[in-house]
N, C-alpha and C positions, 0 to 999 in steps of 0.2 A: 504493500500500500504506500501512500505517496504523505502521509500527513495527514489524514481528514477526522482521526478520532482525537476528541479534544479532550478527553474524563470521561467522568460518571454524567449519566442524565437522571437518570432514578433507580431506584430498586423496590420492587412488588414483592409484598409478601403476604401469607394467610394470617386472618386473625381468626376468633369466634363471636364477639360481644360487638357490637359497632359505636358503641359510645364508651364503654370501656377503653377502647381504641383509641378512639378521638379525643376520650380525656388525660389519655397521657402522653399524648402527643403536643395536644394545645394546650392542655393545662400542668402538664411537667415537664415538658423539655421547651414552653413556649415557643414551639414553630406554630407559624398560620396556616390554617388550614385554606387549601388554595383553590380545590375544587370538589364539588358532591354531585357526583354522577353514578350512572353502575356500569358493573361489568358488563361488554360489548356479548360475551356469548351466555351469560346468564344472569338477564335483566335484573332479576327477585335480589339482587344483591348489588350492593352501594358498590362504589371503586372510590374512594376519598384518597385524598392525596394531601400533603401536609409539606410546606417545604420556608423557603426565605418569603419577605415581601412579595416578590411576584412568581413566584414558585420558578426561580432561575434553576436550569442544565447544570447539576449537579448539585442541587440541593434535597430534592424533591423525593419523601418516603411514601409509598402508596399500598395500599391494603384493600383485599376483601375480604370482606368480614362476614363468612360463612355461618349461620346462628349454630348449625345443626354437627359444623366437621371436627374433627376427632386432633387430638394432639397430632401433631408432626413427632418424629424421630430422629433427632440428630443422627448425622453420620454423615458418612464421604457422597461426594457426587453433586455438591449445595455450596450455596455461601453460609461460612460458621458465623461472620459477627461483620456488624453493619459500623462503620467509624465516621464519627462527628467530627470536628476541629472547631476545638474553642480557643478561646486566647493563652497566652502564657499567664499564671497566676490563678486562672478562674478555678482550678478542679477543688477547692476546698469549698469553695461555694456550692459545688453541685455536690459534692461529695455530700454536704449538708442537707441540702434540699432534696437529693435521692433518698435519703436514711430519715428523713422527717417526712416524707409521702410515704413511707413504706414499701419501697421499690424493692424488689430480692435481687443480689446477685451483688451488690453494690461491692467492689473489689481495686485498692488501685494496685497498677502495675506499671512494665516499664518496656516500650517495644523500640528497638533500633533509637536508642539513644533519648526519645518521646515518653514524657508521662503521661499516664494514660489512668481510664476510671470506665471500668468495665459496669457491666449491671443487664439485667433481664427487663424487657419489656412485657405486658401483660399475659401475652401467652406463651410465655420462656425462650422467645428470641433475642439474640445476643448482641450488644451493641456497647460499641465503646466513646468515651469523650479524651480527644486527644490532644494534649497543649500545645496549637502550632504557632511557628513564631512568625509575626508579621502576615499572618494573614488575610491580603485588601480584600475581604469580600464583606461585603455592607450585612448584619446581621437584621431579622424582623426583631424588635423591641417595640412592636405597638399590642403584645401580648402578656402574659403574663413573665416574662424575664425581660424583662425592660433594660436593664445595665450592659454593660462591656462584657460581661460575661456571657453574653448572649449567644447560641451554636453562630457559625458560619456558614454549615454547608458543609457535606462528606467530607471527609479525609479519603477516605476509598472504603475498599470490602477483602475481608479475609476468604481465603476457597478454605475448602479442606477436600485432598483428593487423594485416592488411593495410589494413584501414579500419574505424577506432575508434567511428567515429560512430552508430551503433546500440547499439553495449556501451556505450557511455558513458550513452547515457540510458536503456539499462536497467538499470545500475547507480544512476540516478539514482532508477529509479522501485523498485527494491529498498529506499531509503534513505540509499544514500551520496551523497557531496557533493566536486564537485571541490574537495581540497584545496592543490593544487600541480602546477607543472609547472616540471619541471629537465631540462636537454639534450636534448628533446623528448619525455621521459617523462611522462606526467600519472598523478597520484595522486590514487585518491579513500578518502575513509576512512568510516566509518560512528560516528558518535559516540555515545557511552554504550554501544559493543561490549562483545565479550566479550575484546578485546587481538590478538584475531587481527584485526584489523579494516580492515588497508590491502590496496587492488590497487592495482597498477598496470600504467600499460596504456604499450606499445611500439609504432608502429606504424613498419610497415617495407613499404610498397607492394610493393614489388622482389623481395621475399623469397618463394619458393615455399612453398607449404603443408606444415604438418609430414605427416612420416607417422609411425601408431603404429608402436609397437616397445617394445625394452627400453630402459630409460630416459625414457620418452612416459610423460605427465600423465593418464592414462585420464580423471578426470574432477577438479573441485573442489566439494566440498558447501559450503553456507551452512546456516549453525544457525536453525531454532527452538524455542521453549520446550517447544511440545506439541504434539499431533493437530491440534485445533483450529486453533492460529496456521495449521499446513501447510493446512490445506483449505483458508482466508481466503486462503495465499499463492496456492494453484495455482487457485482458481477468478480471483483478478487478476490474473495470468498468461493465464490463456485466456481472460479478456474481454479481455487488452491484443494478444491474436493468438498465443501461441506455443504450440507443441503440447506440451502435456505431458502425461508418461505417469499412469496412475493412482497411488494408493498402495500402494508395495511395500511388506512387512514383513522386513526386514532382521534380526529378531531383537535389537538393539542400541538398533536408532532405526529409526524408517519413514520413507522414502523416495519422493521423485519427481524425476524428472531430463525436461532441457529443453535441446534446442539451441542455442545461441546464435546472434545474425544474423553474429559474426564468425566461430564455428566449434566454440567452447570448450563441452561438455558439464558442463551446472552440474546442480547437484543442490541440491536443499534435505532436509535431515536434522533430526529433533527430537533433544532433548537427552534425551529418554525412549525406551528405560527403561532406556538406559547397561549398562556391561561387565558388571557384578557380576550382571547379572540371573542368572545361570547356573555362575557359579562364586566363591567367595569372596574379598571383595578380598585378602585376604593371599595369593592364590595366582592373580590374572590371567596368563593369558595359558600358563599350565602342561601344561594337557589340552590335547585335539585336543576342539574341539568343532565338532557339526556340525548345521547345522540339519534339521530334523524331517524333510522328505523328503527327505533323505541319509544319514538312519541309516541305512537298513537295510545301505548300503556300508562302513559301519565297520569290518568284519573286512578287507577288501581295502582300504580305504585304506590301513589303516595297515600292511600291507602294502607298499605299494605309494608311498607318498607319503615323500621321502627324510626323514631321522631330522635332526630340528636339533641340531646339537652347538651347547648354549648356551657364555657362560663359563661357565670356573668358579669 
């Protein structure tokens, strides 16, 4: 490839509870919630998304929130842990604020030189907060984390895979570059990203495959600029062998998604034509909105689809 992947755009993951969800997203990590739509292939289910002010290409954490689905399973084949960047200084503050909500998992540690503050999200998904240094990325403080301490937007995403050696060089041929390897972690980063721009990859031979569930990493997008870049990616993708699907219109960004040789569903997303397209940014993420062949369910959804009790 030639340069077209820039970071993270989002990462999708299952929940079970949908306010549950939503309340520890907007009310414990204060991201805004950016948009409340549903899933494209099974309406009866919200897709919320949750990221910066205007839910910017690599900020952007998204869930469906199945009432009815079963734990997930950790294990190889997935993303293990989902990483924030907050400022240098702030982790005693969240360290605080995790342990006085009641969050389980709350743990600090120490990755490639970075402090870090590990913890589980509602339904025992893994995510970390990691002190990066000088990070320009403007954070949302019109929620409830209002200070300096406020996330920025991914750090990136941990894999955990039974055998790396396939990811890792097509990671290479996406554009990243082994930058590091600590306790037999390797890190590659993409340079001149958009900040979201680390993976890291775990391997663990021994370790059985995950299964989805709630708390499972449905999939992880990487950003491009436009249509264009995405064609250039997915036609280098299918001359380099992998099968990728056509381009979906997501309403948001357009989409194509590609299995990995270790297991991990990647997707590549444009950075067009973003949240606003459809409701005014001083008010994302407000309405239910729903993509064009699901209107005509709008009376019965919303009916039917549980009511978020935001803060207030």
């Amino acid at each position: 490839m030639t340069g077209q992947i820039r970071g993270l755009h989002h990462v999708t993951s299952m929940s079970r509870d949908a306010n549950a969800n939503n309340h520890f997203f907007t009310a414990t990590l204060g991201l805004r919630r950016v948009k409340k739509t549903v899933n494209f292939d099974e309406p009866s289910v919200y897709h919320l998304y949750y990221g910066d002010e205007a839910g910017s290409p690599g900020s952007v954490m998204t869930y469906f929130p199945f009432p009815h689905i079963i734990r997930g399973r950790p294990g190889t084949g997935e993303v293990g842990e989902t990483m924030f960047s907050v400022p240098e200084g702030s982790l005693k503050f969240w360290q605080d604020r995790l342990v006085a909500q009641g969050v389980e998992g709350v743990a600090a540690d120490e990755r490639f030189g970075e402090k870090r503050l590990r913890f589980k999200a509602v339904d025992g998904d893994m995510f970390a907060l990691a002190e990066i240094e000088n990070d320009p990325r403007a954070p949302w403080t019109g929620g409830t984390v209002a200070g300096d301490e406020a996330i920025r937007g991914f750090q990136g995403a941990s894999l955990r895979l039974r055998d790396s050696g396939a990811t890792e060089e097509l990671l290479k041929f996406m554009g990243y570059h082994h930058a590091d390897t600590n306790k037999g972690i390797k890190r590659f980063a993409l340079a001149g990203g958009n900040g979201a721009d680390v993976i890291d990859i775990e391997t663990l031979p021994n370790m059985p495959r995950g299964e989805l569930g709630a708390g499972s990493v449905h999939h992880i997008a990487f950003a491009v600029d436009n249509r264009a870049d995405q064609l250039a990616v997915r036609q280098a993708l299918v001359d380099a062998g992998h099968n990728v699907t056509p381009v979906i219109d997501r309403d948001y960004f357009y989409a194509i998604y590609f299995r990995t040789p270790g297991g991990v569903l990647f997707e590549i997303a444009t950075n067009e034509p973003g949240f606003d397209r459809d409701e005014d940014s001083a008010h994302l993420g407000e309405a239910l909105k729903l993509p064009s062949q699901h209107e005509h369910l709008r009376s019965w959804l919303q009916s039917h689809l549980p009511e978020i009790k935001d803060v207030a």
